[in-house]
N, C-alpha and C positions, 0 to 999 in steps of 0.2 A: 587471194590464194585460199582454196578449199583444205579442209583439216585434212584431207587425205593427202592435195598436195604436200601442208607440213611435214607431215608422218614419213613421207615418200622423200622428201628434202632432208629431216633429221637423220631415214637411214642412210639415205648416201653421204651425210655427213659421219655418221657412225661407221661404215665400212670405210669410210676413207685413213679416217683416223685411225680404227682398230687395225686396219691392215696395214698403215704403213709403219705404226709401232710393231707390229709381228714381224713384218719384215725386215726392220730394223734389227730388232733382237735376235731374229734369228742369223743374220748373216755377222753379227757381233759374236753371236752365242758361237758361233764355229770358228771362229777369227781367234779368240781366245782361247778354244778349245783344242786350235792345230799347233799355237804356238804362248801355251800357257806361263813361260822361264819369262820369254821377251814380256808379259804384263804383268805378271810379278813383279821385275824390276823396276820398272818403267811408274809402279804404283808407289815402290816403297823410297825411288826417285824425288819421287814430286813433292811427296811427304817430307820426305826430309830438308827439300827446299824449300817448302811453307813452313816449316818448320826454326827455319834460322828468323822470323819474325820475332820468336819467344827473345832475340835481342830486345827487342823496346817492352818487352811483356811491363807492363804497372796495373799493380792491384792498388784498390781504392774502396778504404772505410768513412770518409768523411761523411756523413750524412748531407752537408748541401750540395754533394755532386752527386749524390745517388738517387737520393728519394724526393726530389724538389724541382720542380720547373728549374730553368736557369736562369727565367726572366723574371722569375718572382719577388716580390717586397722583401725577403728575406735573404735569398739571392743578392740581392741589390746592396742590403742595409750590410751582408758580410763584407761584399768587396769594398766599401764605401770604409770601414773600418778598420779592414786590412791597410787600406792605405793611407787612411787621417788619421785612426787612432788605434793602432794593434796593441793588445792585450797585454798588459801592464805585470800581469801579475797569473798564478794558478792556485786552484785551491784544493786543501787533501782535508778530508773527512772522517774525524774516529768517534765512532758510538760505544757508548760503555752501558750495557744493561745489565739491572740487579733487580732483587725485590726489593731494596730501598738504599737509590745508588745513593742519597745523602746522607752515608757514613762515611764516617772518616777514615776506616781501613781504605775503601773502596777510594777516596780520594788521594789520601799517599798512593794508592795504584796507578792511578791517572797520575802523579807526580812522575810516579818510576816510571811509565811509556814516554811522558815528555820528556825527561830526562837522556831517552833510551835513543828516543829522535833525533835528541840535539847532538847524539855522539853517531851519527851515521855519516860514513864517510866514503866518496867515491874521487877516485880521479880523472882529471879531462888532458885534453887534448897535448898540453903542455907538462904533463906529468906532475901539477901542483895537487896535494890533497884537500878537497872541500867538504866544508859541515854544511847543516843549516843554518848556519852562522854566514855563510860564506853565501849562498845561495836564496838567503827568504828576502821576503819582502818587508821592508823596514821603515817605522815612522817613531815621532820624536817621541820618548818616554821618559817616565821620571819614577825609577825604577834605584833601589842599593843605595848609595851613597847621595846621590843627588836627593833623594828621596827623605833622608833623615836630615839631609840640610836645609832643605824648603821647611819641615817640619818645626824648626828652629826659629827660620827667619820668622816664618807665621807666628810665632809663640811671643818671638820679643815686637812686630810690629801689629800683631793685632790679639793682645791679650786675651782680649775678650769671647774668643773664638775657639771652638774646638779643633786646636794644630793636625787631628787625625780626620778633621772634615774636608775633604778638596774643594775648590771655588776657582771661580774663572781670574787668574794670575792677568791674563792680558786687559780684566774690566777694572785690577785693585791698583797697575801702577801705572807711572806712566808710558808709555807707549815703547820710548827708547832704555828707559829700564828692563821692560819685559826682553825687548831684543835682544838686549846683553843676555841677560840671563837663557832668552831662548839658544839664544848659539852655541850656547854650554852642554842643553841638552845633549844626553844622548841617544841614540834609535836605537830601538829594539824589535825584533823581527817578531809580526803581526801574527799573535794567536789568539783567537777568542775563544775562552772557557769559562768553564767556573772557579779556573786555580786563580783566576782575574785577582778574585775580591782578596786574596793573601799575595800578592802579586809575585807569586811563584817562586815564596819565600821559603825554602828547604827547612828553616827552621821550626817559623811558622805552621809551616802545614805538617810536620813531622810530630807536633804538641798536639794538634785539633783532635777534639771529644768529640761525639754524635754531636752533643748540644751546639756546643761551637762551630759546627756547619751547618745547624738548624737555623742559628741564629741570623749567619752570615749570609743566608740567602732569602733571610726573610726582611735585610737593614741594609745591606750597603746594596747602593744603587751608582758606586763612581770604579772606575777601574782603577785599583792600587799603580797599576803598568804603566798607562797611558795617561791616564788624569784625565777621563773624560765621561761622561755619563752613560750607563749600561743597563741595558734590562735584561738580568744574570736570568729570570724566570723564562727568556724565550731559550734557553740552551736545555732546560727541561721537557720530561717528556714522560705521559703517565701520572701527572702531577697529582699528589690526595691533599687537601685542605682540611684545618677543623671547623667547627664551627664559626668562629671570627675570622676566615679566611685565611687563617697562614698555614703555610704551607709545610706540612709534616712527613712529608714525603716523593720519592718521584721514581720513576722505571728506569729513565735514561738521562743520559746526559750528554751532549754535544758539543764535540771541541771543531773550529776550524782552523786552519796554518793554511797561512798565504805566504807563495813563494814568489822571487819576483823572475821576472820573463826576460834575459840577458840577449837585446836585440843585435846587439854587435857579435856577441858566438854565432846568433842565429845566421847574420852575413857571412861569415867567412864558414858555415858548415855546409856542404854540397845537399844534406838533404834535413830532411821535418820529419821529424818521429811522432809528430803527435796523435797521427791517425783520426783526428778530432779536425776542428771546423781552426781550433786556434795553434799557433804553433809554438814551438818549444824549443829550447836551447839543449843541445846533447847532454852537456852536464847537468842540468835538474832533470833532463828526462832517465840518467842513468842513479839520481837520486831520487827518481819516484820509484822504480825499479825497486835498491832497496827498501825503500820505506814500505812498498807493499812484499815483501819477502819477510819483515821485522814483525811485521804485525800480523800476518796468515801462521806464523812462530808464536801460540798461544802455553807453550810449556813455561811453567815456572808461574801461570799466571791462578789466582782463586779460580776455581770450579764454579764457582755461585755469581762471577763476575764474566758477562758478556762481552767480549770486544769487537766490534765491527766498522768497517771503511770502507771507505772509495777513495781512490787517488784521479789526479784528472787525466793519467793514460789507463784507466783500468777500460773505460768502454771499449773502447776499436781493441784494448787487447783480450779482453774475456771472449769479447764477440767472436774475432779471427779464432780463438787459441781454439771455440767450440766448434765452428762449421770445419777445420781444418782437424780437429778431433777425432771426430766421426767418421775420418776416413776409415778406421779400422772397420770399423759395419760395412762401407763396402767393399771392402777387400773380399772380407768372411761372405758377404752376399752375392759378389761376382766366382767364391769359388762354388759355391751352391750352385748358381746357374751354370756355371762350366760343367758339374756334374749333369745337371738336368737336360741340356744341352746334348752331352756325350750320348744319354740314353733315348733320346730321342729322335738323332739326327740317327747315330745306328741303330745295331742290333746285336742282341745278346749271345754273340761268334766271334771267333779269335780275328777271322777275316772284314767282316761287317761290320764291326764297333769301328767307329770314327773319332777320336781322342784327339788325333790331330787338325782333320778339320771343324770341330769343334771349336780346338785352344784358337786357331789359325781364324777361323770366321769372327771371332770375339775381339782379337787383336783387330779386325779391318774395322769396330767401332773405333777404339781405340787409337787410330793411325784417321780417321776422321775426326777423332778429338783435337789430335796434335794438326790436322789441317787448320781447323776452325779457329782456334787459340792463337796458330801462328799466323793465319792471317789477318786478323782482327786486330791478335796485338802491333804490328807490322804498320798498320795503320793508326793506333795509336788510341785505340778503344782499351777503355779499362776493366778487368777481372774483379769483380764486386763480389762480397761472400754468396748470395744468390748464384755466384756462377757455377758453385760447385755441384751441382744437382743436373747440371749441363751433361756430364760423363752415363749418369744414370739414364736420361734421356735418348742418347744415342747407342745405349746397351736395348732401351727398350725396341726403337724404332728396328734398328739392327737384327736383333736377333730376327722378329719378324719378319724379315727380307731374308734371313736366312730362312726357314721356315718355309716358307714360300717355295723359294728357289730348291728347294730339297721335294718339296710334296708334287710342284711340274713335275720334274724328273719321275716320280714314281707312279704320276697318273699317267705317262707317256701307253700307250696301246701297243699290246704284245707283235704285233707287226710293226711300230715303231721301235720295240728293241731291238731288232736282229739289223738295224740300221750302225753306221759306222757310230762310234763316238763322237767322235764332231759333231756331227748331224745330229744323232741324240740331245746332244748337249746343244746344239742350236734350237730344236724343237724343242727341248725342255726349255730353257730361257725364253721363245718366243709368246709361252704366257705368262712364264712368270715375269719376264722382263714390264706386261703390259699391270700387272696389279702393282708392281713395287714402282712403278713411274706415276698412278693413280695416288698411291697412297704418299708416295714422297713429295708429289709436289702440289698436293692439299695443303701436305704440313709446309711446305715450305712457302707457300704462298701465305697462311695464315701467321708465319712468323715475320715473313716480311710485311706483313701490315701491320703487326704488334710494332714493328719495328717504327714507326712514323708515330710516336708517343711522346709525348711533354717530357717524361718523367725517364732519364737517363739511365739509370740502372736497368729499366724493363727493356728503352730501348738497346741499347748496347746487349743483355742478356735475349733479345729478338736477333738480332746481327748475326751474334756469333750462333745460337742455334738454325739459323737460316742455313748458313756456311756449313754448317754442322751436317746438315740434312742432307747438302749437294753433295760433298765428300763423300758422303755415309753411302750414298744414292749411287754415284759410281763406281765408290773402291768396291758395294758387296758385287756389282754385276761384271767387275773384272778383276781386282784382286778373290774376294771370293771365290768365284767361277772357276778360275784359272787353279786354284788349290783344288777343288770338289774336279776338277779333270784329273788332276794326278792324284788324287786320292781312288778317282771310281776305275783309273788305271791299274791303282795296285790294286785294290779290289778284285777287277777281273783277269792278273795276274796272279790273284791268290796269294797275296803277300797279306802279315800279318798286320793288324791298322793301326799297330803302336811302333813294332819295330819292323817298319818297310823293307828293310833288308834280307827279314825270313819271309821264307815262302813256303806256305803248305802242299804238303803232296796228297793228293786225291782226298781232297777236301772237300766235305758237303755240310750245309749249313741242317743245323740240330731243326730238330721236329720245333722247336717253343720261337726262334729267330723267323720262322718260315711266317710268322703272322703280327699284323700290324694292327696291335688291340684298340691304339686311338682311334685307327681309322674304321676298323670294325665295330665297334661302339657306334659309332655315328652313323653307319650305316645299317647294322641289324639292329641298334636297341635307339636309340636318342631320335635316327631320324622319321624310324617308323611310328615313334609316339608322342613327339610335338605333331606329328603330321593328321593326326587323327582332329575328328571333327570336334569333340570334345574338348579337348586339350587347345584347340585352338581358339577356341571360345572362353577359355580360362584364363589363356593367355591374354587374350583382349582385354580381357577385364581388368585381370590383373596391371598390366600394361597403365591402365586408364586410371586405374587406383591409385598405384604410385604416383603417377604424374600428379594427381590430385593433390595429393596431399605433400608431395615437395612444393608443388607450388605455393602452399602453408606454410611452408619449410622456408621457402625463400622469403617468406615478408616478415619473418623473424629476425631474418638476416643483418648485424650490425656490419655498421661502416668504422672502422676504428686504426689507427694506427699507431703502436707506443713501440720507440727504438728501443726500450729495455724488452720488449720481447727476444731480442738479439742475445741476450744474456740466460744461459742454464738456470735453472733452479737451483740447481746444488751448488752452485760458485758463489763468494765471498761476495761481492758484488751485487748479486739480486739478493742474498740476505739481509746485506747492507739496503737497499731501496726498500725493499718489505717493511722491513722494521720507522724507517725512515717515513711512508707511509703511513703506518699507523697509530706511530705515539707521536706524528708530527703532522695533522690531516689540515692544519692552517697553512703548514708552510707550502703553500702551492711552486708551483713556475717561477725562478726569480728571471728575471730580465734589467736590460739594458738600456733606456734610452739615450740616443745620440744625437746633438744637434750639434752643425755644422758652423763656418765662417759668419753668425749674422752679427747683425748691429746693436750688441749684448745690451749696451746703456738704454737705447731704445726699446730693446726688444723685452726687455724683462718683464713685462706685465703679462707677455706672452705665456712666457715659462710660468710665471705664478700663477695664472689661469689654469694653465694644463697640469700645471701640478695639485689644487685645488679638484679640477675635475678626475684625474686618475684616481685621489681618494676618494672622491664621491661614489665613483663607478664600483657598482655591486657584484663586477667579476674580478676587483685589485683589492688587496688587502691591506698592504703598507709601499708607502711610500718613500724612500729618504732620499728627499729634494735636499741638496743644499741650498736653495733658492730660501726655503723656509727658515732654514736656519741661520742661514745670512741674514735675511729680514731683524730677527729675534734681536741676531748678536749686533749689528749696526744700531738698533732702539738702545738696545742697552750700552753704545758705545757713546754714541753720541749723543743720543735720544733723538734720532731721523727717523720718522717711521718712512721706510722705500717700499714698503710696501702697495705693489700695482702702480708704480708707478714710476715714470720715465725720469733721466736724469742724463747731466751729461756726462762724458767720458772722461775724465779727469777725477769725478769724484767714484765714480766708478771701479774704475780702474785699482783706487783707492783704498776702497772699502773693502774689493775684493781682495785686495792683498792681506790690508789688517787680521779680515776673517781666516784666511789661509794659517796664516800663521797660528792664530788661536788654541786654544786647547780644544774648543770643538769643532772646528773648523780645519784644523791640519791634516784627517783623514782623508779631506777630498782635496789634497794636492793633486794627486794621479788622475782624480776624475776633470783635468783641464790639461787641452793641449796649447800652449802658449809658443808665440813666433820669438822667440828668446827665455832665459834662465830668470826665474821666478827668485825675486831676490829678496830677501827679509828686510821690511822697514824703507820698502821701493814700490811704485806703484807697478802693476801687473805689464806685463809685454805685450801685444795685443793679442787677445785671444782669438785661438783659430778652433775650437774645438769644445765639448765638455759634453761630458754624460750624466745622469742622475738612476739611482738600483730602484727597482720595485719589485712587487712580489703578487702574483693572482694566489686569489684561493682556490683552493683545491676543488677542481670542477670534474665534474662527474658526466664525462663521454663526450664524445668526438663533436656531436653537435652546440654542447656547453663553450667546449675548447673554442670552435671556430666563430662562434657570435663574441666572445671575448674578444678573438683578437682581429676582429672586422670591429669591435669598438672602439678599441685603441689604435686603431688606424684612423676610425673618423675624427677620434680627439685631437689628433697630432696632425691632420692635414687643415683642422675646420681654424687652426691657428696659423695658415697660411706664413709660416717663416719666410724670410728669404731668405735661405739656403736649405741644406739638407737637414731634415728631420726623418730619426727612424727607428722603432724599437727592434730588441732581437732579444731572443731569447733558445737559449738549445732546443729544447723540444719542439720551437714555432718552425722547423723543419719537418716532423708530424704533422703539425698543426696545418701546417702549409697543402700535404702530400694530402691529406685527409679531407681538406677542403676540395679538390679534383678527384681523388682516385675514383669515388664514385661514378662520374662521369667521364672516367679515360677509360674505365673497365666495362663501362658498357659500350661505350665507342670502339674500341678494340675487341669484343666479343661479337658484336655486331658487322664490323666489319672482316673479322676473320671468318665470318660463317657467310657472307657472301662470297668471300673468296673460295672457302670450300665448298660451296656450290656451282659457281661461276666452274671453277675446277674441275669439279666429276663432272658435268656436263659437257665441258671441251672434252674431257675424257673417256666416258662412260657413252658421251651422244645418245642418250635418251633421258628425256625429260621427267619424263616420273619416277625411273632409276634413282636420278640426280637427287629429286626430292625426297623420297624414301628415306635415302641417305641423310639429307638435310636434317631432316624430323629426328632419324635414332641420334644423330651428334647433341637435338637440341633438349631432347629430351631426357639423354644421358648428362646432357649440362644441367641442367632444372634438377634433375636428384645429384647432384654431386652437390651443386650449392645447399640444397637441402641439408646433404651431411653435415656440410659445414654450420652450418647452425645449430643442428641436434648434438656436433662434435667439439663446439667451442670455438669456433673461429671465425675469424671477422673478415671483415673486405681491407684487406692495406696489400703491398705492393708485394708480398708474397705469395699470398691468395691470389691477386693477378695475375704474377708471373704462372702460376701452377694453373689456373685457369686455363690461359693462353695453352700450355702443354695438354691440359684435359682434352681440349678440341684437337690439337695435332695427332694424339693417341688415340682416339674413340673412332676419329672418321675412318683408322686404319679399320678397324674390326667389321664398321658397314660396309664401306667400299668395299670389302674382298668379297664379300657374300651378293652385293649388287652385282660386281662386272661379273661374278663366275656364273650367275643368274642370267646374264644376259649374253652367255657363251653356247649353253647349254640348248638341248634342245628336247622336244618332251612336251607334255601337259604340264598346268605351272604345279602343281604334287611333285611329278618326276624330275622335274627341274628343278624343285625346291629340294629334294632330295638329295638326288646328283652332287647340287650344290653345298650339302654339310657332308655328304662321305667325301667329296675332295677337298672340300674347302676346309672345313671345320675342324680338323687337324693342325694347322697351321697355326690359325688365328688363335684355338685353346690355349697352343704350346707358346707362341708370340704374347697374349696375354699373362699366362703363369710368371713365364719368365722372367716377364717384365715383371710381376709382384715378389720373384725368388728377387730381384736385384735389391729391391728396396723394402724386403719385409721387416730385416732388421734396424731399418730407422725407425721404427715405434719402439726401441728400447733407448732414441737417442733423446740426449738432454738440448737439444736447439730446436729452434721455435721454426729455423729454416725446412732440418731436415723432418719436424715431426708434422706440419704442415705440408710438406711434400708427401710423408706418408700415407697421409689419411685422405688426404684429395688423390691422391693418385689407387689408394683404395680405393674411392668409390669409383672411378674412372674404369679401373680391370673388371669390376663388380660391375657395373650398371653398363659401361661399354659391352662389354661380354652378353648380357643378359640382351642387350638393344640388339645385338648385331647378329649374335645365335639361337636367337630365340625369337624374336621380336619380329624383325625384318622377315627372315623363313617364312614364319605365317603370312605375313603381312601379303610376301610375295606371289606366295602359295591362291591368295584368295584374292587377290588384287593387282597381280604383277605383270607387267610389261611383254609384248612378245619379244623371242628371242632377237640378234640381230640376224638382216637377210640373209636366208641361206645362199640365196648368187654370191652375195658380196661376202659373206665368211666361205665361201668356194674357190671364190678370186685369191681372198688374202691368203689363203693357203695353196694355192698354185704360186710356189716359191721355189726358190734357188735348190733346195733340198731337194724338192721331186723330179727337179731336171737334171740335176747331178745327180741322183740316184740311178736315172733311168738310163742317165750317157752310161755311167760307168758297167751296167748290166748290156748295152749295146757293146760297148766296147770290148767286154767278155765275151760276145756269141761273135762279135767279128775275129777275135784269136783264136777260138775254138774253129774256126771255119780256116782260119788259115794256116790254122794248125794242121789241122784235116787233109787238106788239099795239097800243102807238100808232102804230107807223106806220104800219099795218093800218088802224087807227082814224082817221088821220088822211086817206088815202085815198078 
């Protein structure tokens, strides 16, 4: 086939297509127009039936369901936990900052908040009141009374020994001694601090001098509480040292309270409040509630003393409380457009102002919201805080289709107004019907490719915007429609456009309404002067310049994902991580490892290997193996060193019990899940279960993060257990998302911009139109990324999602200027012209608009909505400039011929001209027979 044939094949594919879309819209366009009540209804109908979806509606903050494959190691190692070993325990966090918190005022303060905590009180289900007495997490102590008795015993059996020193009870007696005595203990609910070393002696700590805390943190190393070994220095923070190393000083101080996780409330309550990966029993969640109310309550406290927390519901709820905040910015920013709107769609006359098809075109995004939402949820997709930016989206697309549909109508040919309404309005819709079917199903095809994504939050926020787009796409071209008929009704009724019901008598529109300055602009100033030869030579350049240097812009660009971006600046919460950050840059990532049902007796060399090798490993910092320390405590028990090496089950089982029981060893009762009740002075039940805490150091960016934990993957698999082995840790859901997004954001940008090609080409049916097109989308993508570099922001699944949108939104601004390009007819100058005095009104107002909706998120404190902001900045900005500027010339000196005048002669030999023309026959045959009777009747 000859290129002429192509050329000859492509147009008849392009008049096939163009015209059977014109004819479509046009006989839609009067269908709606003869009977605008019945689509009304019929719209606000449907909606309301899509609508009863919002029954199943579920939103979803968990990070392993949003931002994470679902088949991933992390994925995997939660469910596997969820159901062998769920979470035992939660932990609340309070930072106390001074210029030298080791005074002793400042310590009684930390006294008074403990204090403060242990009298907080909520009620559950059964109407019982609970403390944190009733609620924490509790292990053996030898604390008050017991505490002054041991002190005693010590005195009369081991003289020789300082009674105020602690030593390991279970290495001094024998074995069924210690038991006795152990059973006596009693538990005291797990706080780590520095009130430790006074063991949270009211009396004691009410007496303590500077010195007296100086002292105490530079000597005792055992906990008064617990009777077990401490290093009070890692609750420090800011630390000053003198000369000989001790420590004179410190910034912060760090308390932790562990609650315990009550799994039987958790059965019998219908839902999980914890918004988080772990879940939570109603009652400690209504006592984290107040705990963080108590402590954001900083009156009564020193000025010169800092207090700061985190509780383990603060993330999902700071997160939600922010992106759910911000609605007031769009409320304030959809009334702004509703104004901009007003004066744009009318005109400055009691009669011409449109106030109600305005409010009326805003609400059909809107009533495409509630489609979208209620079908999505209906089917059981979840509402992630990224969804919220959805609304905003559908204002933008929207209004442009309003826009459109309003600028057909006014470029209609003054022998097309003296035409019926209908007809009008069918020929007005017959082009715009053909650009807002161009632009909508760009976007809608490029969101349904986002949609086929690993990473569940982008997909499901593809879905519902997909759905979003078809709603949007037929309620403007029939709920709208059908409004702008009865509006241009009273119009040429001469009723007033606010209150329908008055009608003007001999009404004529003021000298200043009679002119349409957007469109005059474009046509006597804008497009006479991009069109000049100069100017279009600048613009190349310039064009070429940019490009240049985003593309600078983009290899700057970091790959980075951290869920505390989800957290304001100005919330309790990111103060708390700030600071936590920076006077504590050791304490990296803690984590979890888990291993499953193996053959413990045997396998232990295994576990001592891979606990060996995580301290080795130069991205782990600390480790605490019980493995290690069972080792220790068995040499010194028996003098066995078990160490790496296998044993049978019996002594095992043994040993491990002994340990348990221990003063050092009793902490990690919870870190084993046992097939039976762990009995004191009995050997262990068989183990099914056991975990071991560790901790990375603090790594510095996404690519640090993911070679860490592709290390600790290899340690833990190159130990081939049999059974489950798996680390996890919170953040290795970033960690996780960080290691793909790179590569699902360029698979998803890649494949949406085929489909926006693929798209205006079935659409548009010319090839180098299509391409044009292609080039301003990619090249308005290349400086937006850009921005984002120069603006601070990374590649994580936010930056995606808005990506993904940048392309939906941009291709509108080329595509309108391509197909009206290849409508027109002219030299490609006149045509380029033509094309920004009809067109270029539209797309300006459709751009603005969309930046009225969302200007005011750059005053907003979320990382959702000010990353929306600023990518969707550059997107109005460099879309605009691509498609109004850019394209013009481009087309001007480069562009396409029109499509065939045969087949644009055909596609408008429509229904309109032969109904036109019956109805003008049918008038000369009345007047004839009108004639002739009375002729006849003469």
């Amino acid at each position: 086939m000859s290129g002429e044939d192509r050329r000859n094949c492509l147009g008849k594919v392009s008049g096939a297509v163009t015209g059977s879309l014109e004819r479509f819209f046009y006989r839609h366009g009067k269908n709606v127009a003869s009977h605008p009540l019945r689509y009304i209804v019929a719209c606000l109908a449907v909606t309301a039936l899509c609508c009863v979806g919002f029954l199943n509606f579920r939103m979803e903050h968990r990070p392993e369901k949003l931002w994470i494959p679902q088949d991933s190691d992390y994925v995997k190692t939660l469910a596997w936990r969820d159901e062998n070993f769920p979470s035992a325990h939660r932990m609340e966090l309070v930072l106390f900052e001074a210029d030298n918190i080791l005074k002793a005022e400042y310590v009684r303060e930390m006294f008074s908040l403990h204090q403060d905590i242990r009298n907080i009180m909520v009620t559950n289900d059964q109407g019982q009141n609970l403390t944190q007495e009733d609620l924490c997490f509790k292990v053996p102590a030898l604390g008050g009374e017991t505490r002054q008795e041991l002190r005693q015993i010590k005195a009369q059996l081991f003289p020789g020994r300082d009674p105020n020193n602690d030593f390991d009870w279970s290495l001094e007696f024998d074995k069924s001694i210690y038991y006795q005595f152990y059973a006596r203990m009693p538990s005291e609910c797990l706080e780590l601090s520095i009130l430790e070393m006074w063991g949270y002696d009211e009396g004691v700590i009410g007496a303590l001098t500077d010195d007296d805390v100086l002292l105490a943190i530079n000597t005792v190393n055992i906990s008064s509480t617990y009777s077990h070994p401490v290093d009070f220095h890692k609750f420090l923070g800011g630390v000053e040292k003198n000369a000989s190393g001790h420590i004179t000083g410190a910034r912060t101080s760090l308390t932790q309270i562990l609650m315990h996780v009550n799994r039987s409330e958790i059965d019998s309550s219908n839902n999980n409040n914890a918004g988080l990966a772990e879940e939570v029993n109603p009652s400690l969640f209504a006592w984290e509630g107040e705990f963080i109310r108590l402590l954001r309550n900083q009156s009564g406290r020193p000025k010169e003393l800092g207090i700061f927390f985190q509780s383990q519901r603060s993330f999902a709820e700071v997160s939600s409380e922010t992106v759910f905040g911000d609605v007031t910015f769009l409320i304030i920013g959809n009334v702004m457009l509703f104004i901009y709107v007003q004066v744009m769609l009318g005109k400055f006359n009691g009669v011409e102002k449109r106030p109600v098809l305005s409010l009326l075109g805003l609400l059909a995004t809107y009533l495409a919201v509630g489609v979208s939402f209620g079908l999505c949820s209906a089917v059981g997709l979840p509402y992630s805080p990224v969804h919220s930016i959805l609304p905003l989206l559908m204002l933008g697309l929207g209004v442009d289709d309003m826009f459109v549909i309003v600028q057909s109508w006014h470029n209609l040919k003054p022998q097309e107004r003296k035409l019926k309404l209908q007809t009008k309005i069918g020929r007005a819709l017959r082009h715009a019907g053909v650009a807002i079917t161009v632009t909508s199903m760009t976007d809608f095809a490029a969101f349904a490719i986002g949609a086929s994504t690993v990473l569940p939050a982008l997909r499901s926020f593809c879905l519902y915007s997909a759905l979003g787009i078809v709603a949007l796409y037929v309620l403007q071209a029939t709920f709208f429609v059908a409004w702008f008929t009865l509006d241009q009704t009273r119009l040429e009724e001469q009723r007033d456009g606010l209150i329908w019901c008055y009608k003007y008598k001999n009404w004529t529109p003021n000298k200043c309404s009679k002119y349409d300055l957007c469109q005059m602009f474009f046509d006597k100033i804008y497009g006479k002067f991009l069109l000049k030869k100069p100017v279009k030579a600048a613009v190349i350049l310039a064009t070429v310049a940019l490009a240049g240097a985003s593309i600078w812009g983009v290899t700057n660009l970091r790959q980075e994902f951290d869920p505390v971006l989800f957290i304001p600046q100005s919330s309790y919460l990111f103060k708390f991580l700030s600071r936590i950050l920076h006077y504590y840059p050791e304490a990296g990532e803690r984590g979890t490892l888990y291993l499953g049902s193996l053959n413990y007796s045997q396998e232990l060399p295994k576990i001592g290997q891979l606990s060996t090798q995580m301290q080795e490993n130069k991205y782990i910092s600390f480790v605490d193996s019980w493995y290690d320390l069972m080792v220790t405590y068995t040499m010194q028990d028996t003098g066995i060193d078990i160490g790496g090496k296998v044993m049978n089950e019996t002594f095992f089982t043994e040993i491990l019990s002994a340990f348990l029981f221990s003063p050092s060893g009793s902490r990690f009762q919870t870190y084993f899940h046992f097939d039976g009740n762990l009995t004191i002075g009995k050997p262990t039940p068989p183990l099914l279960a056991c975990k071991f805490d560790y901790s990375h150091r603090t790594l510095s960016g996404s690519a640090e993060q993911i070679i860490a934990l592709d290390q600790l993957k290899e340690l833990i698999n190159n130990q081939n257990f049999s059974d489950f082995a798996g680390a996890i840790a919170f953040n290795y859901a970033g960690w996780e998302t960080d290691k793909i997004i790179g590569t699902e954001l360029i698979r998803n940008v890649s494949l949406a911009m085929v489909a926006v090609f693929i798209m205006t080409l079935l659409l548009l049916s010319n090839f180098v139109t299509s391409l044009y097109v292609l080039l301003c989308v990619s090249l308005t993508l290349i400086d937006v990324m850009a921005l984002m570099s120069w603006w601070d922001l990374t590649i994580d699944i936010i930056s995606c999602i808005n990506l993904v949108l940048c392309i939906g939104l941009c291709v509108d601004y080329s595509a309108h200027i391509g197909l009206h390009f290849m409508q027109v007819k002219g030299t490609r100058n006149e045509r380029a012209h033509t094309t920004l005095h009809e067109m270029g009104p539209p797309v300006i107002n459709g751009a603005f608009s969309t930046f009225l909706s969302f200007a005011l998120l750059a005053f907003s404190d979320s990382h959702v909505f000010l990353s929306f902001f600023k990518i969707f900045f550059g997107t109005c900005l460099f879309g605009v400039f691509h498609g109004l500027t850019f394209l013009p010339v481009l087309l001007s000196l480069i562009g396409p011929a029109p499509y065939n005048d045969t087949l644009i002669a055909m596609s408008q030999v429509d229904e309109a001209d032969k109904s036109e023309a019956h109805n003008k026959c049918s008038t000369e045959m009345k007047v004839r027979e009108t004639t002739y009777a009375v002729v006849s009747g003469n």
